[in-house]
Structure formats: C-alpha cells, structure tokens
N, C-alpha and C positions, 0 to 999 in steps of 0.2 A: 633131144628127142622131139618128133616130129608130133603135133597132136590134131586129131581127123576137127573137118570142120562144125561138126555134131559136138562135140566133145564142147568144142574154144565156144562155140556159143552157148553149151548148158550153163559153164562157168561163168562167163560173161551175164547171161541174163540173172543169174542167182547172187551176183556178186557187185558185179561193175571194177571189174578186179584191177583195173588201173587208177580208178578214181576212188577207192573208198566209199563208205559208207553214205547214204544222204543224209544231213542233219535239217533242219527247220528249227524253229521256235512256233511259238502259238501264233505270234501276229501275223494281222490278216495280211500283209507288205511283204511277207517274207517267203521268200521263193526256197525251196529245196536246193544246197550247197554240197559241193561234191571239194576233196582236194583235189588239187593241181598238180598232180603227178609229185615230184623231186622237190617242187617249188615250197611244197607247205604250204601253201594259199589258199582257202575255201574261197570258191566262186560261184554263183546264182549257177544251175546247169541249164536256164537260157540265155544264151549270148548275142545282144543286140551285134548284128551285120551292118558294116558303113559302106557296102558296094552296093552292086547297080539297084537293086533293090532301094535301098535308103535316096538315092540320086534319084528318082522316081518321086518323089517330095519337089517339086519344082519351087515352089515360093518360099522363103527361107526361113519366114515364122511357122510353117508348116514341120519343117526341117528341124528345127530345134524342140518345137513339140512336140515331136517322135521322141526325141533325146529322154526330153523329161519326164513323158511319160512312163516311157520303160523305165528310166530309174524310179519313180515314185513307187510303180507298181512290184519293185523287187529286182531288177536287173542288174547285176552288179560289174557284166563283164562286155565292155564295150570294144568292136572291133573295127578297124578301117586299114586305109594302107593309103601309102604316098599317090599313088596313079589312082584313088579312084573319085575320077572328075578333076578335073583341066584347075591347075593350080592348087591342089591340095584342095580342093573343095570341102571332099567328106569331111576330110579334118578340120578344118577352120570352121564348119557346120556343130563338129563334136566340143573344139574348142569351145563356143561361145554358150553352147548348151551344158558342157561341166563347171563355166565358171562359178571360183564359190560355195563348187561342191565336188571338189575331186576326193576329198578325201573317202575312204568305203567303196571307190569304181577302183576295176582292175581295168587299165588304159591299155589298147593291144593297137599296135600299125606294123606293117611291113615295108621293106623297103624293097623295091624294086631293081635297080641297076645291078653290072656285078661285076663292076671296075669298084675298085676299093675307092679310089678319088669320088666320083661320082655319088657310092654311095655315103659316101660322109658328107656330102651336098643333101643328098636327099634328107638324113636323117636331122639336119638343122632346118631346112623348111617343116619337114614334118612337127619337130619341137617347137619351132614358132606360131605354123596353124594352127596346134591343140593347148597353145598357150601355156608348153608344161617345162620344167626342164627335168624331167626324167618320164623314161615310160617304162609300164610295168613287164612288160613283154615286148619285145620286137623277134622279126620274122624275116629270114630272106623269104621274097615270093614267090611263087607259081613255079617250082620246078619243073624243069621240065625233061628232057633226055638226058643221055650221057654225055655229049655232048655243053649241054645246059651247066650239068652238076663239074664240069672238068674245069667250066671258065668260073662258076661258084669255087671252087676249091685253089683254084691258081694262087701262088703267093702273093701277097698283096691286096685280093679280088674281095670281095665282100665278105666272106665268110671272119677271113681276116679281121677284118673292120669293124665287124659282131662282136666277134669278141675282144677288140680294144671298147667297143662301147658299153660293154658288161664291166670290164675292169675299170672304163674310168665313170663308171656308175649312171651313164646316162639312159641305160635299159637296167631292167634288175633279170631279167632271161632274157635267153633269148632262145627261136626256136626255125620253123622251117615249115612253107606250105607246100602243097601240091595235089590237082585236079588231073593231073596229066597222063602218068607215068607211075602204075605202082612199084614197078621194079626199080627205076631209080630213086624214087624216095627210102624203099626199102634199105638202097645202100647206103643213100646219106646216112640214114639215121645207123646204121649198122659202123660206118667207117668215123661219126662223131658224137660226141656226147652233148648233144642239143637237152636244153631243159623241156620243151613243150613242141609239140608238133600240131597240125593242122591238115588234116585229108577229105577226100570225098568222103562218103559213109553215107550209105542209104539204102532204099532193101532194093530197087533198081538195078543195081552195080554189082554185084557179088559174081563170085566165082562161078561161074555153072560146071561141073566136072561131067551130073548126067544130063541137067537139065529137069525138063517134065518130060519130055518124051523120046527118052535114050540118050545117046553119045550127040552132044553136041560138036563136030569136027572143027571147028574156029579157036584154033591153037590160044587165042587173045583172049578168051571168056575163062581160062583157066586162069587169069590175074586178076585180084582186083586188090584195093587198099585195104579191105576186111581181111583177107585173107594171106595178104601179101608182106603189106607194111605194117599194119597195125600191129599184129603177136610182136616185131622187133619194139617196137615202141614200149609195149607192154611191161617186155621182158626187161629192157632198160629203163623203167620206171618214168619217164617220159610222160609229162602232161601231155593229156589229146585230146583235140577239138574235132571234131565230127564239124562237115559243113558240105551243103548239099545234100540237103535234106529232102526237101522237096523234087531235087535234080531241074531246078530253074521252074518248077510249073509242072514240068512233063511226066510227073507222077499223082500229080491231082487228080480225082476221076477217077484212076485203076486202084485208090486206094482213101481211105480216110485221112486229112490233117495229122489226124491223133495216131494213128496206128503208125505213119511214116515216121511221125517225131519219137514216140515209143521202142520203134526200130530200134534208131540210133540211138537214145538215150540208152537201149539194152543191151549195148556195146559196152565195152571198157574205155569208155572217153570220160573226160569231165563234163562237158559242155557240149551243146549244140548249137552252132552260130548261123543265126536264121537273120534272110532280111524278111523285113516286115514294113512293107511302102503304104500301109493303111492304119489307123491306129486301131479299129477294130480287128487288125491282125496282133500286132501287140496285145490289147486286152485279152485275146482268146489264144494266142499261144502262153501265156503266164499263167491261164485259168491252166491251161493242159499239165502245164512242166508242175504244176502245185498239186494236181490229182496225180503224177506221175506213179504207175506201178510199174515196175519189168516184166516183159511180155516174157512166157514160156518161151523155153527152146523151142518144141515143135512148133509154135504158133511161128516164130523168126524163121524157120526155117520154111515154112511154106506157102508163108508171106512172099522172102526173098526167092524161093522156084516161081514161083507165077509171075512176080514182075521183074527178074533178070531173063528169063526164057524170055518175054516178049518185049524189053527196052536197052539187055545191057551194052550189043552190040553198036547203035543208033549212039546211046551216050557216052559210050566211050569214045566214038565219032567225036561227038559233038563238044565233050572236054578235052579232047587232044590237043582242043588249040580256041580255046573258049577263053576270052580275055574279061575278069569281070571287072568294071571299069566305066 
C-alpha cells in the first residue's frame, strides 16, 4: 500500500521512523545518537563529510584539526571515500587524525570501481590510508543509471566483492550511495539487502506533483530520493544517511543553515553527512544537531514547495553527473 507524501512526512517528522529514538546523555560533548538502521549501532546524527568540502582544508595540520575537532566536539560518524583527492588523500587525512582514537568512531569509505578486481585494489589502499584493518561501513559509490547498477551487479563486479568483504570481516556493512538517480537506487536497494544506504535528501530536491503554482509538466520533478528511494529503505530497515544537505551551497540564502539541517534530520535517516571546510562550521552545525527538534509536517512541507518549485529542476541537472571529489 502506497502512502501520500503528507502522510510519510507526518510519520517521519514525529518519529524518525527509520532511525529510532534520539538518545543523549547530559555531557556537554555529546551529540544526539540515532540507530543505524539493521546495524544496531547508535551514531552522532551529525556526520563529518571527507569530500570536496573537507579537501578545501588545503594545509594538512588544517586538515586533521577538522578531524579532531569534530570528534572532541561529539562527532562519532566519519565519512570519505577512496576517489576523494588524488591518492586516497581524504583518507590518509582521516587516517592520521583517528590515530589512537579509533575506538568510539564509526569509520565509513566507499569504494569507487565496479570491476570486482579493481575494487579489491581500491579497498586495500583505502585500509592502508585510514591505517585500519577493518571499517565499519563501506559503500559502492555514486550510483548512477541502469546501465551503472547492471555493471555494479555483474558476476564478479563489485557488489560481489562487498560482500566477500563483509564475510571475510574487513567491513562490518556494507551499503550503497547515490546523488544521481532515484529510480535506480530505488531498485538496488529493492533487488539487495544492503545494511546502510546514502542519498540526496534536502528540501530542494523533492518531488513536486503540484508544485506552488499548479501542475508542474516535467515528468523528472515527479522523482526524487524522499519520495522515490527512501520509503524502500525504510521499509527494509536499512540505515540512512541523508547528504546534500545544503545541495553544495545552492540552498543557502533561500533558507536558514538550521532549517535545511532540520529538514533532513526530519526524515527517517540516521545521520546527516555535512562537509564542513571551516571549523566554525563544525562548531555551529554540532551546536544545531544538539538543539535538534523535528520540524512539523506542515512546516516540511512548505519549506520543501518553495525551494523545489524554484531549484529542483537546476539540481537535478546538476547531480546527474556531479563528481564529489
């Protein structure tokens, strides 16, 4: 049974029905904890981002005091992926800033390639840059078409290789991203039983059926991740990260930091994976996620009519083939 989009978001905003309950403790370090879907894991529901954002850190004691401050300040869920920056950069950045203290971080990378050889190349560079020999999640990434997901599912091809890497313990899940493509995400996660997923999610992006003013006729505004992929996620218990938050910058301006972050935390995700290339953006996205309340349904709702009627068309453009990296 199908349920209207009024509906999935009253739930959602009242619940966070994929993630559970928030928990906290009183100390002031401690950020608001969501489970991880199937995984059983509580993680921080802000998640430090290791792409282009984080790479924006140019000097690499810069770079690593990103690291630690987000963990000091409560951060528990750190993100990257093998392509972001020219020889595992990100990671070898994340590496030298968890040494010491991995224990309490949930370690997240994706891997790139989607030849199964290859990517069991990638995932040993990647384990050597973060200096780990297990991570807590890994990701094929950036789905992208049908096309995309046929050479992802081929015998042998990387999916494959995901899960030899779960069995012989050198991820503990594994999951699946995509900015691209709600409808094929929608079938990965429908056609496999991924532990954790990763989508767009922002109030930008969403479906428009009328819009703000009547029938929208762009057959494409009828998809999005909120609407498309996320309920299959939901439904199969699936951790989920929300990312694209902000939609790169391009929703700054038409809306407040806080409201955009609220958005998406007022989804059924765990987490929100935000980069943050200033450390006063870290300070004040952790002050947010720590006041976090869920926004009403109506308020969601007409939040996301104002800024999908006027951006979603443009960003869906612009993530069709948006490399972050």
């Amino acid at each position: 049974m199908s349920i209207s989009r009024r509906e999935f978001l009253g739930t959602a905003a009242v619940a966070g029905l994929a993630a559970g309950p928030l928990a906290a403790d009183s100390g002031n370090n401690t950020l608001p904890t969501r489970v991880l879907g199937k995984t059983g894991v509580r993680v921080s529901i802000l998640a430090f981002g290791g792409g282009s954002r984080y790479l924006m850190y140019k000097e690499e004691d810069q770079a690593l005091a990103a690291i630690t401050r987000a963990l000091d300040l409560g951060v528990t869920y750190i993100d990257s992926a093998d392509d972001y920056g020219s020889g595992h950069l990100s990671e070898q950045r994340i590496g030298k800033a968890i040494k010491g203290r991995r224990n309490g971080i949930f370690l997240v990378s994706k891997v790139t390639p989607r030849s199964g050889d290859e990517a069991k190349r990638a995932m040993e560079l990647s384990l050597k840059a973060l200096d780990v020999d297990r991570l807590d999640l890994l990701h094929i990434h950036q789905l992208a078409d049908e096309d995309d997901l046929a050479q992802v599912e081929a015998k042998g091809n990387v999916l494959d290789q995901l899960l030899k890497f779960r069995d012989q313990k050198m991820t503990r899940f594994i999951g699946i991203t995509s900015h691209a493509n709600p409808a094929t995400l929608k079938t990965a996660l429908e056609r496999h039983d991924f532990d954790c997923t990763q989508m767009a999610l922002n109030a930008g992006q969403v479906a428009m059926m009328n819009g703000t003013g009547g029938m929208v006729p762009n057959k494409a505004m009828k998809l999005s991740f909120e609407t498309t992929a996320l309920p299959v996620a939901v439904r199969k218990k699936m951790g989920v990260l929300g990312m694209k938050v902000f939609a790169q910058e391009a929703l700054v301006g038409q809306a407040t930091p806080q409201k955009l972050l609220y958005y998406t935390l007022s989804l059924p995700v765990t987490a929100a994976v935000v980069g943050m290339p200033k450390l006063e953006h870290i300070a004040e996205n952790v002050r947010l996620a720590k006041t976090f309340q869920p926004l009403p349904a109506a308020e969601m709702q007409q939040l996301s009519g104002r800024l999908s009627a006027r951006n979603k068309q443009a960003l869906d453009r612009f993530f069709e083939h948006h490399v972050d990296a």
